[in-house]
Backbone as a chain_set.jsonl record, in Angstrom:
{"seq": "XXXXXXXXXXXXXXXXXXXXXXXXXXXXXXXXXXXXXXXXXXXXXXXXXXXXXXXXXXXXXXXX", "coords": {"N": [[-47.766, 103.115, 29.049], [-49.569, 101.154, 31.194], [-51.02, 98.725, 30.255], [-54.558, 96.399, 30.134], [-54.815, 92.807, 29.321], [-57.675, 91.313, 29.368], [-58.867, 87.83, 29.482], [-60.307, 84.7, 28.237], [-60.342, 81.545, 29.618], [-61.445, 79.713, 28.29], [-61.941, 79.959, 25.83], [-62.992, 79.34, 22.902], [-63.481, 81.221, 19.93], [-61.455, 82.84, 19.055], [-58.755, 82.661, 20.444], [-55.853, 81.219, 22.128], [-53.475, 82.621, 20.362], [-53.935, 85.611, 20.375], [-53.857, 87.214, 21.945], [-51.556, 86.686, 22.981], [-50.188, 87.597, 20.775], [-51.079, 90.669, 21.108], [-50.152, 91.171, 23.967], [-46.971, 90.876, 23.699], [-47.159, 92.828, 21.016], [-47.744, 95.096, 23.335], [-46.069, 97.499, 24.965], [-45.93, 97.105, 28.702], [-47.968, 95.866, 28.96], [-50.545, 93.869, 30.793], [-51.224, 90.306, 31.42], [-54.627, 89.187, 32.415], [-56.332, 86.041, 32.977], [-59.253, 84.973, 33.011], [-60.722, 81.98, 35.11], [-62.805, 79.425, 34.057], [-64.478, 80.622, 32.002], [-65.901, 81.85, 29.023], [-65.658, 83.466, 25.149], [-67.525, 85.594, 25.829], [-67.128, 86.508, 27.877], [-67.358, 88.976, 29.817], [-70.444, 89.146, 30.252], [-72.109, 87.298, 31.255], [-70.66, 87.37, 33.503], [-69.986, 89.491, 35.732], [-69.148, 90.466, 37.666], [-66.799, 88.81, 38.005], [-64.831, 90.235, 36.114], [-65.037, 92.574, 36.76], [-64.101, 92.71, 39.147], [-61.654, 92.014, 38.149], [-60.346, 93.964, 36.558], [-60.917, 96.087, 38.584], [-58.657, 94.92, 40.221], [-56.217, 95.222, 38.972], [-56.18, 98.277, 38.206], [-55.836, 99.12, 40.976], [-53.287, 98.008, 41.092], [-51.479, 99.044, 39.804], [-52.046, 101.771, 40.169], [-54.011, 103.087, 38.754], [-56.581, 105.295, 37.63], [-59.999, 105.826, 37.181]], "CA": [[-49.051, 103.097, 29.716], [-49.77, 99.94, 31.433], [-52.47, 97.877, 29.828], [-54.83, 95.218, 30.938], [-55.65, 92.462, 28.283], [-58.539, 90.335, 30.685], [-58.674, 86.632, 28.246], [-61.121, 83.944, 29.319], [-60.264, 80.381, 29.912], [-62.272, 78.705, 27.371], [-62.55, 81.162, 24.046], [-62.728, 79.175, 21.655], [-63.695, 81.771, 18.541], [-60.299, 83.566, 19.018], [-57.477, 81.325, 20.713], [-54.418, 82.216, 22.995], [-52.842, 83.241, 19.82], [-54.519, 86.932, 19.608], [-53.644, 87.267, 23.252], [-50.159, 86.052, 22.99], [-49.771, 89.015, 19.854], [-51.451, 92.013, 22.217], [-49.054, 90.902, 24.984], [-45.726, 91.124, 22.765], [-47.158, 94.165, 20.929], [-48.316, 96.56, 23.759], [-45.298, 97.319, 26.013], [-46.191, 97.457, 29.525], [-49.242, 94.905, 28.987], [-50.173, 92.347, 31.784], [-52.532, 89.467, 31.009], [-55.532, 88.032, 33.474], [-57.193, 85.067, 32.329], [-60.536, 84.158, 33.935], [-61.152, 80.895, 34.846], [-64.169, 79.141, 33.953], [-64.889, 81.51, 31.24], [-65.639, 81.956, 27.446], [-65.41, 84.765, 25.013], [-68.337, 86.938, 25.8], [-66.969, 86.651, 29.528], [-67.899, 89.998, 30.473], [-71.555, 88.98, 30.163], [-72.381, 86.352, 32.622], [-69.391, 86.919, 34.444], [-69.374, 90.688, 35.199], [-68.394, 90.656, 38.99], [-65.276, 88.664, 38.27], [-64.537, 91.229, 34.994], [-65.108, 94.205, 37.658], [-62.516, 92.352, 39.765], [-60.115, 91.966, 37.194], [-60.279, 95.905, 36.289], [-60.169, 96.758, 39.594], [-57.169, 94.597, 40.608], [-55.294, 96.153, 38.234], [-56.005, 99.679, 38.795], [-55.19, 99.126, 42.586], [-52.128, 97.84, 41.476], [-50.987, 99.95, 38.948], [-52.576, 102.747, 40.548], [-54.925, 103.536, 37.5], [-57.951, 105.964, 38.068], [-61.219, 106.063, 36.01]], "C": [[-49.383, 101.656, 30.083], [-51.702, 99.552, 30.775], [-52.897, 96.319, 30.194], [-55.196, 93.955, 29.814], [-56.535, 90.989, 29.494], [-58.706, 89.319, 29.109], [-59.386, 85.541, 29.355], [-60.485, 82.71, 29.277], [-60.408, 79.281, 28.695], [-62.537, 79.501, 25.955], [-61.948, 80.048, 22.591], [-62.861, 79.425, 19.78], [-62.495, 82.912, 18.414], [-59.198, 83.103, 18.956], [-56.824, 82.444, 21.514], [-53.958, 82.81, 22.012], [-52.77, 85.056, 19.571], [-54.083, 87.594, 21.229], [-52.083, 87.628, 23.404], [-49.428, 87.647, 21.749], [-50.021, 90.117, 20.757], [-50.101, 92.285, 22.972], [-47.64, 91.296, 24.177], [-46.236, 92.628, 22.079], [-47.323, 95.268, 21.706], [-47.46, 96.224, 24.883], [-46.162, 97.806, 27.094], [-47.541, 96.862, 29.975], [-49.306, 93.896, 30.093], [-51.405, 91.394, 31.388], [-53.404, 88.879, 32.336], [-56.219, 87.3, 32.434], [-57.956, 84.272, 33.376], [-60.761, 82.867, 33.696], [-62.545, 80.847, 34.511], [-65.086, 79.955, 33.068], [-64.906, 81.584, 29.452], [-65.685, 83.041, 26.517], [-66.281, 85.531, 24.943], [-68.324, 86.657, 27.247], [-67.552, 87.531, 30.447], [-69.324, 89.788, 30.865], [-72.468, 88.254, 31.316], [-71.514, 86.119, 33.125], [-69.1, 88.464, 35.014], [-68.983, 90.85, 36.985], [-67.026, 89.911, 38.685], [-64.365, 89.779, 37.137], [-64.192, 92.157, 35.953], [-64.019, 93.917, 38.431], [-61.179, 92.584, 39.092], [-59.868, 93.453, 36.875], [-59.903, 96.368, 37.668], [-58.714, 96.371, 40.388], [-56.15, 95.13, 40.431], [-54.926, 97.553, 38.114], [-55.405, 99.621, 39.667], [-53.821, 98.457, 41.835], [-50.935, 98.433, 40.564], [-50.905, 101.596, 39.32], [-53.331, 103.924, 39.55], [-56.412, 104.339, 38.553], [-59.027, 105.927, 37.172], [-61.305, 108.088, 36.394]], "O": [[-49.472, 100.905, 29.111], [-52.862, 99.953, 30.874], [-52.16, 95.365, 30.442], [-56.244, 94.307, 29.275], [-56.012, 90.075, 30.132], [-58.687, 89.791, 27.972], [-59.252, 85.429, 30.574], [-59.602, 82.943, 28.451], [-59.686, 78.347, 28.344], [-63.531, 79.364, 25.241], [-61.024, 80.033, 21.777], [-62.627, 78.681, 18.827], [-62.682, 83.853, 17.642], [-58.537, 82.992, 17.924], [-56.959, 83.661, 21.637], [-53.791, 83.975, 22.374], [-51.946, 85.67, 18.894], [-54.133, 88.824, 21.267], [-51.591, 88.66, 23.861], [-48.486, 88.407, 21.973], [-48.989, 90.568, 21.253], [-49.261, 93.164, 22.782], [-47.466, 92.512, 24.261], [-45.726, 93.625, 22.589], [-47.161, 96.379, 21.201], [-47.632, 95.267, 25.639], [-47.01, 98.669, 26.866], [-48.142, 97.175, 31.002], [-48.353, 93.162, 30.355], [-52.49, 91.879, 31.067], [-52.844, 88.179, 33.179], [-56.598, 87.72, 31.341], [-57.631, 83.407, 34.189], [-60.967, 82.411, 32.571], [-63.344, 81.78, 34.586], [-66.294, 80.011, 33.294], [-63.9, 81.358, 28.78], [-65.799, 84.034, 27.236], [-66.165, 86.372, 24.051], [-69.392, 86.563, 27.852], [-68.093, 87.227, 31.51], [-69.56, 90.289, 31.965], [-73.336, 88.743, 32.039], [-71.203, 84.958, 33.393], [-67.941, 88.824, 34.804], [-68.263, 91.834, 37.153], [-66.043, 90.471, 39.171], [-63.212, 90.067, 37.457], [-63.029, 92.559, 35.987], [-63.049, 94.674, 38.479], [-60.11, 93.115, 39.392], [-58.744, 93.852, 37.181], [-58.834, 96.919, 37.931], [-57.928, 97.133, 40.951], [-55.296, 95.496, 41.237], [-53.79, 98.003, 37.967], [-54.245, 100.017, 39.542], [-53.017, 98.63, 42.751], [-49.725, 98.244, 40.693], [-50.069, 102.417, 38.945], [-53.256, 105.152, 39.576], [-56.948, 104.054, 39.624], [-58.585, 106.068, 36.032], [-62.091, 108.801, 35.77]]}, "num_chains": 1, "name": "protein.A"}
């Protein structure tokens, strides 16, 4: 099943490392990482979030 893991730029109460595990554990995983972003990204960032979801659908060809 392709999965999306979206990772912000700037998180610094997590790290690449938790990212970097996902990716290696979940075959078929692709990573976006928003610029200019920290880890409650979704929040004040939710048009580029909605981008990133929909990119990926369209290119996966995922449906809600």
């Amino acid at each position: 099943m392709p999965t999306l893991i979206i990772t912000p730029s700037h998180d610094k109460l997590i790290g690449e490392q938790a990212a970097e595990t996902m990716r290696t554990g979940i075959p078929d995983s692709r990573e976006i990482r928003l610029d200019r972003t920290g880890h409650m990204f979704r929040f004040p960032h939710p048009e580029t979030y909605a981008r990133a979801v929909e990119t990926f659908l369209a290119e996966t060809g995922g449906d809600l």
